[in-house]
N, C-alpha and C positions, 0 to 999 in steps of 0.2 A: 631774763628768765623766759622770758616771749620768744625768745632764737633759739635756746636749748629744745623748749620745747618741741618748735615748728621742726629740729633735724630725729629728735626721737622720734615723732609721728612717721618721719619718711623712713626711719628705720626699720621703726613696727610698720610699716606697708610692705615695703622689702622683704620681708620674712613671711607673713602670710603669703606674698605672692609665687616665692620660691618653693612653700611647701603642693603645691599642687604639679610638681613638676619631679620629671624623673632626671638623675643626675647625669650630666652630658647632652640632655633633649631640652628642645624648645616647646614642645608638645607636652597635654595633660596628660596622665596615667592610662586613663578611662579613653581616649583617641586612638589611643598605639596600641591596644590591645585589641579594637574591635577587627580590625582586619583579620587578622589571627584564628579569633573565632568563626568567622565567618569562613576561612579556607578550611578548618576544621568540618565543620558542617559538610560543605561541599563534595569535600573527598568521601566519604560517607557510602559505600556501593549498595545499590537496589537490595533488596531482600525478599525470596518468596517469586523471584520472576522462573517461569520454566519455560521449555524450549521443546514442541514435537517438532519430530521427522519420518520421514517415510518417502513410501513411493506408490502409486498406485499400478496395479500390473493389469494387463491385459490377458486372461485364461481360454484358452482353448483355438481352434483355426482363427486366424485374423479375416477381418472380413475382404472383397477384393476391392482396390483401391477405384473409385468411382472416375470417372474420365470428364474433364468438362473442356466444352468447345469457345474456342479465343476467337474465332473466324471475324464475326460483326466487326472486333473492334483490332485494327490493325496494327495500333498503338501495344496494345493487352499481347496480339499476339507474337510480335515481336519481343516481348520482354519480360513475360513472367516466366519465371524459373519452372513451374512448375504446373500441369495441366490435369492435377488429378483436385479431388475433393479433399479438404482439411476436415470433414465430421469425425472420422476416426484414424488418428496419427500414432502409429505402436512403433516404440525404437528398438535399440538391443535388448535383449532380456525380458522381452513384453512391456517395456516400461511405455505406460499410457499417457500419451502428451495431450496439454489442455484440460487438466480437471481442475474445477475449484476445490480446494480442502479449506473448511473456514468453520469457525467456531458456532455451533445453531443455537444453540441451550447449554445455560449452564453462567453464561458471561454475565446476566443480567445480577446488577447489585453489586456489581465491581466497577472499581472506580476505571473509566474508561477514558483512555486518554487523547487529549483535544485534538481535532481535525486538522492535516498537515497544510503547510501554505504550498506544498509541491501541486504541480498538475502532469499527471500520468497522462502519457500519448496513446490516441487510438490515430494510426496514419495509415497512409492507403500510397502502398507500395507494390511495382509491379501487378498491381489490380489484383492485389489482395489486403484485404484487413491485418493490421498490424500493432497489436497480437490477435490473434484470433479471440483468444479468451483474455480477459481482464477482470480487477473489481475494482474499484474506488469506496469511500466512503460517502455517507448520507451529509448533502452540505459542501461535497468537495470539491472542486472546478476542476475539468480535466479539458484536455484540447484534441478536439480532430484539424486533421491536416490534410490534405492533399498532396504528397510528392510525386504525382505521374505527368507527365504533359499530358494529360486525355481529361477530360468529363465524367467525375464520378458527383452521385448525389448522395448524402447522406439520409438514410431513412430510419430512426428510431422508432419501436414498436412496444415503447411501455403500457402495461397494464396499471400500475399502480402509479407509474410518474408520468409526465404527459409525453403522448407521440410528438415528433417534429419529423417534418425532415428539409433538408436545405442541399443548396446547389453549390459545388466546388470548382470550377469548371476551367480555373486557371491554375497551373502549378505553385507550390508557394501557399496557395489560401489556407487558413484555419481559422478554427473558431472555439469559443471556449463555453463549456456547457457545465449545469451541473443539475442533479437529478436529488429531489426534496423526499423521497419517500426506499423505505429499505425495499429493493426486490432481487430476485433469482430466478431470472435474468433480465433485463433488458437486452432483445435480440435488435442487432443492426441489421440492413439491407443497404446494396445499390439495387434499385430499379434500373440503372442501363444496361449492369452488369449482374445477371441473375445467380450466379455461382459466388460471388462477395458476400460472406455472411462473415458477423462477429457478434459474441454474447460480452453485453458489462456488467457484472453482476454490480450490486447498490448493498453499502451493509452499515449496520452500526456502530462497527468500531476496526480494530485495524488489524483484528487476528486470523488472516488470511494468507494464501500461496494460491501460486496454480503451477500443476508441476509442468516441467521443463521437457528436452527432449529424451531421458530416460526413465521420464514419469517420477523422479523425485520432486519432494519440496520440504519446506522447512518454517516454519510459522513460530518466532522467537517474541521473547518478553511478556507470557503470557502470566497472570497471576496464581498463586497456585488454588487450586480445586478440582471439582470433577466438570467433565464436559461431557455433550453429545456432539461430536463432529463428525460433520456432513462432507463426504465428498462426491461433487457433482458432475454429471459430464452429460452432452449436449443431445448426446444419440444414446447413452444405456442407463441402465438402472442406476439410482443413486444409492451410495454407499450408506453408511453410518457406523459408527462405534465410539463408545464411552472410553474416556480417557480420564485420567488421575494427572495431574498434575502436580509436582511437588519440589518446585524449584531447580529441577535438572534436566536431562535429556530423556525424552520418552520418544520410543520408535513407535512405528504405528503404520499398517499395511493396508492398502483399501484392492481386493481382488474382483473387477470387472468381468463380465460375459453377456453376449450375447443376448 
C-alpha cells in the first residue's frame, strides 16, 4: 500500500506542475507574456509634441560689412577665410544668420526633459569662433577647442555664471566647461585676437535653434501650449511673439531692422 501510494503522490506532483505551463513551452504563462507587453508599451508615439518654424529676415538697406585687420598675427592672416565682422551676417532673401529663437515664457510647469550627456563645440577655427552663436543647457558640459596652430585665449564674460578665461596655445587643446545658472548671453572674447567674439547663450531646457545661413530654424518636440518666444540677435533689437502650440507645425516670422 506504501508503493501505491508513494507513485500516486508523484503523479499528483506531475499534474500540478504541468498545469502552470503552456502547451509546447518550458516557460510559465505569466514569463512569456511579459515581453509582449512591454513592446506594446514601447511602440506607443509621443502625444501633444509640436514643432515651430520660421526664419528670421533681415528689413531694409543691410548694413556695410565692417573690415577687421589680420596683420599682428601672421598665422590668422594667412588663413582666415574671411576679413569682415560676423555681428550682422544676411544671406539670400535677407535671411538673418546667428539669431537665437528659444522658448522665454510659457515652458515653465511643463515637464522638461533631462539634460543631454552630448557636449556641443565652441572651436576656434581660422581665428574665428565656431559658431559664432550657440546655446547649451543649465548643467550641461560643452568643449572649447583650439584647431589653429597659433595662441588663442579663451575669455568668458558672464554676468550671472562666473567669468574665466584660460590659455589655448597649442593646437589640439580643449577644455570642457559648463555654466550653473540660465543667461542671455554669455559673450566670449580672445584678448590677442580683438575681432574673435562669440555669444553662448545658457537656458533651462532644450527648446531652442539658432538660425542658419538663410535665417531659418526649427525648434521640434515642443509640448503643446501657448508661448512667448524670443528671438535674439547680438547687434538689434529683439524680437518676440506668442505662439500656440498644438501638436503640429506652426510657422512663425521674426522681422529685424536697424
Amino acid at each position: 500500500m506504501v508503493k501505491i501510494a508513494n507513485i500516486f503522490g508523484i503523479f499528483l506532483l506531475l499534474f500540478i506542475m504541468s498545469c502552470g505551463k503552456k502547451p509546447g513551452s518550458s516557460k510559465p504563462v505569466a514569463e512569456a507574456s511579459a515581453p509582449i507587453a512591454k513592446a506594446e508599451a514601447s511602440s506607443t508615439p509621443a502625444v501633444g509634441l509640436g514643432k515651430i518654424t520660421g526664419k528670421a529676415i533681415f528689413s531694409g538697406t543691410p548694413p556695410s560689412a565692417e573690415p577687421i585687420k589680420m596683420d599682428a598675427d601672421p598665422y590668422c592672416k594667412a588663413h582666415a577665410p574671411s576679413a569682415v565682422s560676423e555681428t550682422v551676417v544676411i544671406g539670400s532673401g535677407g535671411g538673418l544668420k546667428n539669431v537665437l529663437v528659444y522658448l522665454k515664457k510659457g515652458y515653465q510647469g511643463k515637464p522638461i526633459p533631462p539634460v543631454s550627456a552630448d557636449k556641443p563645440l565652441l572651436d576656434q577655427v581660422d581665428c574665428h569662433y565656431v559658431p559664432h552663436v550657440m546655446a547649451v543647457r543649465v548643467g550641461q558640459a560643452f568643449t572649447i577647442r583650439n584647431s589653429d596652430g597659433t595662441l588663442h585665449n579663451v575669455h568668458a564674460m558672464g554676468v550671472a555664471n562666473r567669468e574665466f578665461n584660460l590659455g589655448q596655445p597649442v593646437k589640439g587643446m580643449f577644455a570642457d566647461k559648463i555654466f550653473n545658472s540660465a543667461e542671455v548671453t554669455v559673450r566670449f572674447k580672445c584678448d590677442v585676437h580683438p575681432w574673435m567674439g562669440a555669444h553662448v547663450a545658457v537656458l533651462e531646457h532644450p527648446w531652442f535653434a539658432v538660425t542658419g545661413e538663410d535665417g531659418s530654424f526649427a525648434i521640434s518636440n515642443i509640448p503643446a501650449g501657448t508661448y512667448t518666444v524670443e528671438a535674439w540677435h547680438e547687434a538689434l533689437p529683439a524680437r518676440t511673439a506668442e505662439v500656440t502650440v498644438s501638436g503640429t507645425e506652426t510657422p512663425v516670422n521674426f522681422t529685424f531692422q536697424q
